[in-house]
C-alpha positions as CSV (number, residue, x, y, z in Angstrom):
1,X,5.2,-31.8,17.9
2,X,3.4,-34.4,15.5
3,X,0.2,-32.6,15.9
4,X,2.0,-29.2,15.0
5,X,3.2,-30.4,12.0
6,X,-0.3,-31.3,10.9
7,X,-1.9,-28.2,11.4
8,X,1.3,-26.5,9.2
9,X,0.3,-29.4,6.7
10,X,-3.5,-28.6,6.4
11,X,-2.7,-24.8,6.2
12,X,-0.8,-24.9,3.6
13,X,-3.3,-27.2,1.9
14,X,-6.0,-24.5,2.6
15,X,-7.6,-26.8,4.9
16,X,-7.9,-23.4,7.6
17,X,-10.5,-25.8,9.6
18,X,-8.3,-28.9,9.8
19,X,-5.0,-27.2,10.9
20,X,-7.3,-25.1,13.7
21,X,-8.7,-28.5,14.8
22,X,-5.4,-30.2,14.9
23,X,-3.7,-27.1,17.0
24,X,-6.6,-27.6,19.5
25,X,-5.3,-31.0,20.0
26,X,-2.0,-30.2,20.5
27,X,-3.0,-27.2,23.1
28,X,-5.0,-29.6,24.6
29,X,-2.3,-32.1,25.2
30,X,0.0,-29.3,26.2
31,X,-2.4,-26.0,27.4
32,X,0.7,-24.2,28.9
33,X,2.6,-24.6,25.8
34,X,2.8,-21.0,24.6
35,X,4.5,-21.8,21.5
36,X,1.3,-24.0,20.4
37,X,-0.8,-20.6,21.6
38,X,1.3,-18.7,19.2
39,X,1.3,-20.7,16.2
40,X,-2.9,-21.0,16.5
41,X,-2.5,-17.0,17.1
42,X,-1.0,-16.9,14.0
43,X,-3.1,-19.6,11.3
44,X,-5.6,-17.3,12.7
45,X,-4.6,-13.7,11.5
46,X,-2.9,-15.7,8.1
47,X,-6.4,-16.0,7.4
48,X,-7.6,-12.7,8.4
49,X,-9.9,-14.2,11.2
50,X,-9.3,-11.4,14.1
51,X,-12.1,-12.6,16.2
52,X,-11.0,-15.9,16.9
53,X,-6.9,-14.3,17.0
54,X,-7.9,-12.1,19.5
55,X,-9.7,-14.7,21.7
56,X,-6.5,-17.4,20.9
57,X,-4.3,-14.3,22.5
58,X,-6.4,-13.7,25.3
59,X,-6.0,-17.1,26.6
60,X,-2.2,-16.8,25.8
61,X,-2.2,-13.9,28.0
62,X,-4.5,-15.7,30.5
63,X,-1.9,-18.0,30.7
64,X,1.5,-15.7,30.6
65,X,-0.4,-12.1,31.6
66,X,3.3,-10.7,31.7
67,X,4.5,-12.1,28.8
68,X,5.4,-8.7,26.2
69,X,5.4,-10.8,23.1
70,X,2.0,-11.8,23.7
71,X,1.1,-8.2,25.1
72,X,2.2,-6.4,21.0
73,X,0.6,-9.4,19.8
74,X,-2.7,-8.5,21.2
75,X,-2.3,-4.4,20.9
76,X,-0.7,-5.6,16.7
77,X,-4.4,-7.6,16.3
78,X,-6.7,-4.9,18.0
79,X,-5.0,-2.3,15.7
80,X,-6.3,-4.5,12.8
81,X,-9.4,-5.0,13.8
82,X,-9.7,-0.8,14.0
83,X,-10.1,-0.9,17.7
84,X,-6.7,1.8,18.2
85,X,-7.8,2.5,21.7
86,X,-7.6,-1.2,22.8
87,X,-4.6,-1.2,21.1
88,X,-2.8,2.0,22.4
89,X,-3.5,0.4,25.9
90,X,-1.5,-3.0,25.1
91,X,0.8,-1.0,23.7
92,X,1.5,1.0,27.0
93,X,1.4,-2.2,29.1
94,X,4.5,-3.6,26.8
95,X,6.1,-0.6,27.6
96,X,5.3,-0.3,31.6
97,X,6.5,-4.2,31.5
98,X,9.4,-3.5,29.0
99,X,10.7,0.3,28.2
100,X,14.0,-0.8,29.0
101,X,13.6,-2.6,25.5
102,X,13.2,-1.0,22.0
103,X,10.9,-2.9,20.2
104,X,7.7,-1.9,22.5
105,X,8.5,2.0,21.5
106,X,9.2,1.0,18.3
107,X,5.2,-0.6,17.8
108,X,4.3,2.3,19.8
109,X,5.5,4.4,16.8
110,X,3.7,2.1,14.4
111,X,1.1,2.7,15.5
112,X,1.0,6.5,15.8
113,X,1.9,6.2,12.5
114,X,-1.2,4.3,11.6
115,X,-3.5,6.9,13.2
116,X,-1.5,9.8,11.2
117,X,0.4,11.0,13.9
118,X,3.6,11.8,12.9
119,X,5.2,13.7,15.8
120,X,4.4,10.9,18.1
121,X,6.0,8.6,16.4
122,X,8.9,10.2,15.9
123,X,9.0,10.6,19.9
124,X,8.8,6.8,20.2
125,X,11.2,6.1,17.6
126,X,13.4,8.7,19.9
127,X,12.8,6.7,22.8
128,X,13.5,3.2,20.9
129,X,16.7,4.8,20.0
130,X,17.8,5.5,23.1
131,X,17.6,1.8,24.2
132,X,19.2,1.0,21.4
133,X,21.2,3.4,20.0
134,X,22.7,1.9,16.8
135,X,19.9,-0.3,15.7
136,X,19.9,0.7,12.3
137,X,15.8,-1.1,11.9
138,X,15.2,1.8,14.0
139,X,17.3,4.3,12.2
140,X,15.2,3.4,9.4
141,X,12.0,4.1,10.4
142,X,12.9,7.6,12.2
143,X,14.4,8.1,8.1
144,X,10.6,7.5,7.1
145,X,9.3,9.0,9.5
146,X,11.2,12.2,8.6
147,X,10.4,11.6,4.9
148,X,6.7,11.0,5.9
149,X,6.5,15.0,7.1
150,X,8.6,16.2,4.4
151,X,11.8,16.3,5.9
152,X,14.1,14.7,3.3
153,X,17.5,16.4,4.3
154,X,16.7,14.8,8.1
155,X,16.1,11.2,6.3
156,X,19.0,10.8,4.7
157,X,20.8,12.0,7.9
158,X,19.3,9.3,9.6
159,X,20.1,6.8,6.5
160,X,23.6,8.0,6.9
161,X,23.8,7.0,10.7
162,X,22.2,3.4,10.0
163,X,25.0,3.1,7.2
164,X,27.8,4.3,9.7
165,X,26.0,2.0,12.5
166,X,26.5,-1.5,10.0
167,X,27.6,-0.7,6.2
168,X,26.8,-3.9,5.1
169,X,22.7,-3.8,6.0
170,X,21.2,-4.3,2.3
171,X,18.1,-3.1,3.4
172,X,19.5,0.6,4.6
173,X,21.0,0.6,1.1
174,X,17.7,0.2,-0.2
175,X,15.6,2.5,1.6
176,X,18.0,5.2,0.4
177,X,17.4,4.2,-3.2
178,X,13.7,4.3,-2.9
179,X,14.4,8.0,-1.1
180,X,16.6,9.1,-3.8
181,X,14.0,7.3,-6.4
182,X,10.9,10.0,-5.0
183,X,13.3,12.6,-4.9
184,X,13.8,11.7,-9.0
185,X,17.4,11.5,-8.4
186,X,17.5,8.7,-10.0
187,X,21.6,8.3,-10.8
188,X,21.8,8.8,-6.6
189,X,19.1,6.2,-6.5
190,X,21.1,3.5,-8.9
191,X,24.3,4.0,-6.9
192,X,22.5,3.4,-3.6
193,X,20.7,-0.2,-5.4
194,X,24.6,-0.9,-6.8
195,X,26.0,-0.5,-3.2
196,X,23.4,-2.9,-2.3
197,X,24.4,-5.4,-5.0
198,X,27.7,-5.4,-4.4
199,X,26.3,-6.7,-0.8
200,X,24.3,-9.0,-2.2
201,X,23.7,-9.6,-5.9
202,X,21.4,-12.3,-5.3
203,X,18.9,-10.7,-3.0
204,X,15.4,-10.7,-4.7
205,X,14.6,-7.4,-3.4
206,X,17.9,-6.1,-4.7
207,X,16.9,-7.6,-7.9
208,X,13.6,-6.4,-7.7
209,X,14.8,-2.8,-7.2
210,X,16.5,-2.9,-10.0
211,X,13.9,-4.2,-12.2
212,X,11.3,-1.3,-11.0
213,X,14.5,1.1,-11.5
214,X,15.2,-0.2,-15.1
215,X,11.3,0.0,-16.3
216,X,10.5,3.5,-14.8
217,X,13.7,4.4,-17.2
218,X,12.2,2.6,-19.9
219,X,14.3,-0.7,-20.4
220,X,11.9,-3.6,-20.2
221,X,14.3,-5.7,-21.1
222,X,16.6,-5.3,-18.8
223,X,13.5,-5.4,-15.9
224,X,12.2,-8.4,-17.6
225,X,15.8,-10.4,-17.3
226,X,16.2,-9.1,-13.2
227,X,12.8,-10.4,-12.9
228,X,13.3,-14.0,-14.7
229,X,16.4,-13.9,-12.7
230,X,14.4,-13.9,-9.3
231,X,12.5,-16.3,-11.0
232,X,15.4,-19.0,-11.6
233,X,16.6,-17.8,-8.3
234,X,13.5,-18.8,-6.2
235,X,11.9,-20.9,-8.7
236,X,9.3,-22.4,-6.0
237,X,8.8,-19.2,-4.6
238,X,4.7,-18.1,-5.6
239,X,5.9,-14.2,-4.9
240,X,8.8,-14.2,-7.9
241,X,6.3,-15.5,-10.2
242,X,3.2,-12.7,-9.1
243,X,6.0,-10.1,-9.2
244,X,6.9,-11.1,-12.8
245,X,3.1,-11.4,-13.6
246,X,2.6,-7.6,-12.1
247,X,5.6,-7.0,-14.8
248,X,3.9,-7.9,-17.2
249,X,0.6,-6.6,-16.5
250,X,2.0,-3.1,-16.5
251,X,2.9,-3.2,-20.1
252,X,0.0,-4.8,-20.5
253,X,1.5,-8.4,-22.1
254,X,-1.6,-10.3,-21.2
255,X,-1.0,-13.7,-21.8
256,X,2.8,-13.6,-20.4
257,X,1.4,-12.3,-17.4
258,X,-1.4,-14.8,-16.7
259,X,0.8,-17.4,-17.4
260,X,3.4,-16.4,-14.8
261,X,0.4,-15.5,-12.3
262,X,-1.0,-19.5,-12.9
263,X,2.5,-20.7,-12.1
264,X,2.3,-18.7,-8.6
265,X,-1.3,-20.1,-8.3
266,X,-0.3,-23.7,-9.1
267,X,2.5,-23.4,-6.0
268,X,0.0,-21.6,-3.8
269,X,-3.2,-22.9,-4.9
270,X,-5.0,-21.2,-1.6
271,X,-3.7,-17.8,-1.7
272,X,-6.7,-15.7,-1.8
273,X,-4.5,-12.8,-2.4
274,X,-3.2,-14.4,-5.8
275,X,-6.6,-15.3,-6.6
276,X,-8.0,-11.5,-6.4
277,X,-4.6,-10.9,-8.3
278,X,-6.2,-13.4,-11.2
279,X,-9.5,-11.9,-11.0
280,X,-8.0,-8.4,-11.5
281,X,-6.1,-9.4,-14.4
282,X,-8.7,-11.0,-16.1
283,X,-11.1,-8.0,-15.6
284,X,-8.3,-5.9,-17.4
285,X,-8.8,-8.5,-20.1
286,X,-12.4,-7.2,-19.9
287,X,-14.1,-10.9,-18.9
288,X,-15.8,-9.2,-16.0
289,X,-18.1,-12.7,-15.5
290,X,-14.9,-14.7,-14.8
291,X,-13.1,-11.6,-13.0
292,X,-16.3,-12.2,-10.6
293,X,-16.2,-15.5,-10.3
294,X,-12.4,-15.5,-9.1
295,X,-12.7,-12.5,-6.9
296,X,-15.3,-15.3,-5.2
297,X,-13.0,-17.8,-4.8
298,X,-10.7,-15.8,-3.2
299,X,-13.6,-14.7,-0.3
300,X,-14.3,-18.6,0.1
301,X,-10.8,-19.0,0.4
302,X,-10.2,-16.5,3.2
303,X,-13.8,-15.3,3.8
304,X,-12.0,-12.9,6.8
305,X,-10.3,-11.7,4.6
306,X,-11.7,-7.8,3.8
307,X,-10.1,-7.7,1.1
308,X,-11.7,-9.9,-1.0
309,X,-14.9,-8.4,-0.1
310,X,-13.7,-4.8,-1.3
311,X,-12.2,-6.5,-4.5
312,X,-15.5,-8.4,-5.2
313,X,-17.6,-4.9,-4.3
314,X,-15.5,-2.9,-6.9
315,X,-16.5,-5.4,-9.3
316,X,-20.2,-5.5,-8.7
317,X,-20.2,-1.4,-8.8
318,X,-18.1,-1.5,-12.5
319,X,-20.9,-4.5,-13.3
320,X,-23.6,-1.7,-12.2
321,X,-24.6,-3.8,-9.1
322,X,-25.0,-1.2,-6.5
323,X,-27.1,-3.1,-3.8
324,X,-24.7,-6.2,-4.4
325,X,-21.8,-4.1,-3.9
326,X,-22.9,-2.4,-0.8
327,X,-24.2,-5.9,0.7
328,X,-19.9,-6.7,0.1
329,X,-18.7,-4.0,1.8
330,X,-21.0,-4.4,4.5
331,X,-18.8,-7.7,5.0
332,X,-16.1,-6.3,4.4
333,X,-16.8,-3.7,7.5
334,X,-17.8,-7.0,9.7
335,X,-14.4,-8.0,9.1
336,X,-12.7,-4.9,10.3
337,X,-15.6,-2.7,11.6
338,X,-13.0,0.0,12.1
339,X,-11.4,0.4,8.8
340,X,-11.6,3.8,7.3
341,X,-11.0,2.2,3.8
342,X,-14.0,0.9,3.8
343,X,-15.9,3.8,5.0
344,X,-15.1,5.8,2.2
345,X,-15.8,2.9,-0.1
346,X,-19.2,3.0,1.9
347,X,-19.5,6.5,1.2
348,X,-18.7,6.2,-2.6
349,X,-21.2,3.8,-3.4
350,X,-23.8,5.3,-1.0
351,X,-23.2,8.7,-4.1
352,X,-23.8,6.2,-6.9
353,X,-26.6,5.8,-5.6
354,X,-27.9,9.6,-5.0
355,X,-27.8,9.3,-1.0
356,X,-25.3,12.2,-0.6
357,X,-26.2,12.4,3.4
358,X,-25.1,8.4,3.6
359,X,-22.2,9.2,1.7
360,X,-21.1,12.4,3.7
361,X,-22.5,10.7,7.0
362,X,-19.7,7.6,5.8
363,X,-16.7,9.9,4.7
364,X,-17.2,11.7,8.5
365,X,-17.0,8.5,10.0
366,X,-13.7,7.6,8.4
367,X,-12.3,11.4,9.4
368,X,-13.6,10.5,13.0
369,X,-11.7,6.9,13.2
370,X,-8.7,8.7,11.5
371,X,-8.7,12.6,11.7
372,X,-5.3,13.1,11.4
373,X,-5.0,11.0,8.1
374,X,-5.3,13.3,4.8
375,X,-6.6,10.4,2.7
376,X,-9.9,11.2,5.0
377,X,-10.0,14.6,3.7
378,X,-9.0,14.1,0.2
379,X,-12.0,11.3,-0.1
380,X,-14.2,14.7,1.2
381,X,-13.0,17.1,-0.9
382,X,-14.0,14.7,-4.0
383,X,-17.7,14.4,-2.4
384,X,-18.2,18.2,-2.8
385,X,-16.2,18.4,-5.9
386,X,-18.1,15.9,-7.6
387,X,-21.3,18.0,-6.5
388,X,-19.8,21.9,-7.1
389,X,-19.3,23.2,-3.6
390,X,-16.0,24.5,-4.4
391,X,-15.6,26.1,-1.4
392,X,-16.6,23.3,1.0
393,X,-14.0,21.2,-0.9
394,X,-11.3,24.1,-1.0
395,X,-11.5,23.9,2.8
396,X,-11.5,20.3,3.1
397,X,-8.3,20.1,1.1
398,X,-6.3,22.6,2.5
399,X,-6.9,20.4,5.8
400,X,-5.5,17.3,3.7
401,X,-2.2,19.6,2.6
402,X,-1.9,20.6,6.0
403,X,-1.2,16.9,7.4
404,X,0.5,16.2,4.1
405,X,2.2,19.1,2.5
406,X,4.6,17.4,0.7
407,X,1.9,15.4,-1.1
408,X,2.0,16.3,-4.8
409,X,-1.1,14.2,-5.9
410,X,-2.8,16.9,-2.9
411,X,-1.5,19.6,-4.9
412,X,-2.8,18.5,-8.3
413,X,-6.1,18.5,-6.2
414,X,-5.1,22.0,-5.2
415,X,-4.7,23.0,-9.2
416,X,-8.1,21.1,-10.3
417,X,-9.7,23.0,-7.8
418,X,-8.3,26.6,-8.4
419,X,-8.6,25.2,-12.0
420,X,-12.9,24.8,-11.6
421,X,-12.9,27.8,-10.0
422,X,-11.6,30.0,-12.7
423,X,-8.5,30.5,-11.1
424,X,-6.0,29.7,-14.0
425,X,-2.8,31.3,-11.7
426,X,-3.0,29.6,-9.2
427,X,-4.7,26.1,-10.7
428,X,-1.1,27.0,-13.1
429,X,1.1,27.3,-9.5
430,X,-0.4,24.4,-7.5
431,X,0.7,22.1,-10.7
432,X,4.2,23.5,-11.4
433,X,4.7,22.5,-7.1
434,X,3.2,19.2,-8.0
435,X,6.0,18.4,-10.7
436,X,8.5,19.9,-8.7
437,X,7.7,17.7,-5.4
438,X,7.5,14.7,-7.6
439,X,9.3,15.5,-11.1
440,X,9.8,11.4,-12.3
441,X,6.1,11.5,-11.4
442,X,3.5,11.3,-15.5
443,X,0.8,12.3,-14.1
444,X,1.4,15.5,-12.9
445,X,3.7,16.8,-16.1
446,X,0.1,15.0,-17.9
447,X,-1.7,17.7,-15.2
448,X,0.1,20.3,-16.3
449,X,-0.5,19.5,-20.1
450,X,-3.6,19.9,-19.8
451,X,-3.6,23.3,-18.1
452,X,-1.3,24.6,-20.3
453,X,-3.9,23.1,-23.5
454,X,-7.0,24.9,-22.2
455,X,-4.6,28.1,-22.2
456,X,-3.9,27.6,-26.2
457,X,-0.2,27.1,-25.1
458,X,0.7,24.0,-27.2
459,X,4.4,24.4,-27.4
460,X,4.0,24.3,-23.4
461,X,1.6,21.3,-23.5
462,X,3.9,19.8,-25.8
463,X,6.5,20.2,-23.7
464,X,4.8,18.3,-20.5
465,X,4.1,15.7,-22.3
466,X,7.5,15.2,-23.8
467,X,8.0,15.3,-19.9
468,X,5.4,12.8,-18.9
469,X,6.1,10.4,-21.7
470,X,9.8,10.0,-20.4
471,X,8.2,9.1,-16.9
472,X,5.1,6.9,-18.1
473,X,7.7,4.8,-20.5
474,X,6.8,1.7,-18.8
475,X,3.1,2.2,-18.3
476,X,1.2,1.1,-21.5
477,X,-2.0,2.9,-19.8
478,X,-0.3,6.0,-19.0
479,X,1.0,6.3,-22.5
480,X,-2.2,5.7,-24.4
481,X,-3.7,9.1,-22.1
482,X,-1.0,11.1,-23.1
483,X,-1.0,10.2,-27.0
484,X,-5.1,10.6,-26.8
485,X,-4.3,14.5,-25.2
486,X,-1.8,15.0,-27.6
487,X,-4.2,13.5,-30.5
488,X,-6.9,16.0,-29.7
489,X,-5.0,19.0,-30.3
490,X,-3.2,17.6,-33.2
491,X,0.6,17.9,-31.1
492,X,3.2,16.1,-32.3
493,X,3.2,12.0,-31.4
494,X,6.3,10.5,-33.2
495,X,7.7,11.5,-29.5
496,X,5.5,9.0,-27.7
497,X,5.2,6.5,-30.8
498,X,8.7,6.2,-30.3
499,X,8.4,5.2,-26.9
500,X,7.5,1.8,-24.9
């Protein structure tokens, strides 16, 4: 209705408050109107504000208590809010009401993959399958899933079955590119984007593939023209223009990429998002004042949002403002008071400041609300790293490798460690795993470099960073940290001069 069409008006206007006001018209001319319910459910989570979407879904489901849509809604805005239990339970009423169906499993699995529990979802994507067998959405996911625990032969078995289910799904083709791309099979990766293309050549994830594919081998121009092709594809698009803004950010072109990140800003003027995206940009450019002062505009924009309160609290810790900082994240915990991000971000800041019980008493918090996800360990492992207690951090990183062991930025932990520790064999074996789980990956060949430099090997070193160059072509940052290790031990350079 009329009233609708207003509240879509004053959203995308940034008027949040006008567009709630006018939906609360139009429910109150039509309360049973579920559709009205939805759309309010909805302006609410666009602008991060879980309190009032929860409240909007409860009085949905007030009104329709069987109603499953409404039931993943709820479980979908609990799980964002950090409250898994409440979320687990709506989860399991969708199903009771529904397991006939296999989207319910298929949340189900989301959101054992959220809480780190792999095995899980793989049961529920099992039990989604069996509703539907040839969904290839679904076929996807348990490919992910497999990939997730390390299982790559298994994922592209399930890739296969999705392709054999309906051959002309671009995003199957896709998935298996990215696959093939981690696996640094790189000529299986472009086959599976061209196979794609042929589909559709004028998909802007296609296209966008195929820029990331064409700058990770070092041809900017060609990224650059798939890139400006999205652009003239979707010209009114704001997400073509902060794609070809991140483009150029990477190769650090600093002007090019502000300019295309005001064009996205200009056709979304209250993205918050794009905002942060300015203020990170322009702290790059090292204008840390007006970095600030945009990451603030983006909170007023979407002050739910706890994102922009992270972004602005990273800020005020490079600016030195530690009580500032922690005051942000404190907001940004109000926001989602379960968020294990934050914790650790909690728990960092609570170090710069010396409180090393706040900061462990934050980083256990974050295991507890998570214990099955490594990143919760990892953030440990740096705590007594950072302090010496080799062992304590051994222990808490072998618990991270357990839950991830195909993780090969875990294993370069594994080498720093054994490294610190004055064990050069196996700090020497942990890195060689590293490059070999992820060999298109610069920063471990720049790991092992340096291993191999504080061993006097330089025609070993040299030969990493030969290796790491190739993989960092398209990362002006990356690049400069490999010439500045080569530069120290006078290495030859012409190899990445030549590069970029």
């Amino acid at each position: 209705g009329l009233l609708g069409v207003l509240a879509d008006v004053a959203a995308r206007r940034g008027q949040y408050d006008a567009a709630v006001a006018w939906l609360h018209k139009a429910i109150a001319a039509k309360p049973g109107d579920l559709p009205l319910r939805d759309h309010l459910i909805t302006l609410h989570l666009g602008q991060f504000n879980l309190p009032a979407a929860v409240e909007a879904a409860q009085q949905a489901l007030d009104l329709a208590p069987d109603n499953i849509g409404l039931m993943r809604r709820m479980s979908d805005i609990l799980a964002r809010q950090g409250n898994m239990a409440g979320a687990f339970e709506w989860a399991g009423r969708a199903i009771e009401a529904a397991g006939h169906q296999a989207w319910p499993h298929m949340h189900l699995a989301w959101l054992h993959q959220v809480v780190g529990d792999l095995d899980a979802a793989q049961a529920a994507l099992r039990s989604a399958l069996s509703c539907a067998p040839d969904d290839p959405g679904i076929l996807r996911r348990l490919a992910l899933v497999a990939e997730l625990k390390g299982n790559s032969g298994e994922a592209h078995a399930w890739l296969d079955q999705a392709i054999k289910a309906r051959p002309a799904d671009v995003s199957t083709h896709l998935q298996r590119a990215m696959l093939h791309t981690r696996q640094s099979d790189m000529a299986a990766a472009e086959a599976a984007l061209q196979a794609a293309a042929d589909i559709a050549p004028t998909d802007t994830a296609v296209l966008r593939r195929l820029a990331e594919l064409a700058a990770q081998r070092g041809d900017n121009a060609q990224a650059l023209a798939h890139h400006e092709c999205i652009v003239a594809l979707r010209p009114f698009d704001p997400v073509s223009h902060e794609q070809l803004s991140l483009f150029h950010m990477q190769s650090e072109s600093w002007d090019a990429a502000e300019a295309a990140l005001r064009r996205a800003i200009d056709l979304a003027p209250a993205d918050g998002t794009l905002m942060r995206r300015m203020s990170d940009l322009i702290a790059r450019r090292g204008d840390l004042d007006a970095s600030i002062a945009w990451a603030r505009r983006a909170i007023a924009a979407r002050p739910h949002d706890p994102g922009g309160h992270v972004h602005l609290a990273m800020l005020q810790l490079r600016a030195g403002a530690l009580p500032d900082a922690e005051a942000a994240l404190q907001q940004a915990l109000a926001c989602t008071p379960g968020d294990p991000v934050i914790m650790r971000r909690l728990s960092d800041a609570a170090e710069r400041r010396g409180d090393l019980k706040a900061a462990f008493d934050w980083a256990n918090k974050a295991i507890g609300v998570r214990p099955l996800d490594p990143a919760g360990y990892h953030h440990l492992w740096a705590i007594f790293f950072r302090n010496d207690d080799l062992v304590l951090a051994e222990a808490a990183l072998k618990k991270a490798v357990e839950l991830a062991p195909a993780d090969a930025g875990l294993m370069r932990r594994m080498s720093e460690t054994a490294s610190r520790r004055g064990d050069k064999a196996a700090a020497l074996d942990w890195a060689q795993k590293a490059v070999a789980a992820r060999p298109l990956e610069a920063a471990g060949h720049l790991h092992l470099a340096t291993l191999h430099l504080q061993a006097g090997d330089a025609a070993a070193a040299e030969a990493a960073l030969r290796q790491a160059c190739g993989c960092a072509s398209a990362d002006a940052s990356l690049r400069r940290r490999i010439d500045y290790l080569a530069a120290r031990r006078d290495l030859d350079r012409s190899f990445i001069q030549g590069t970029g």
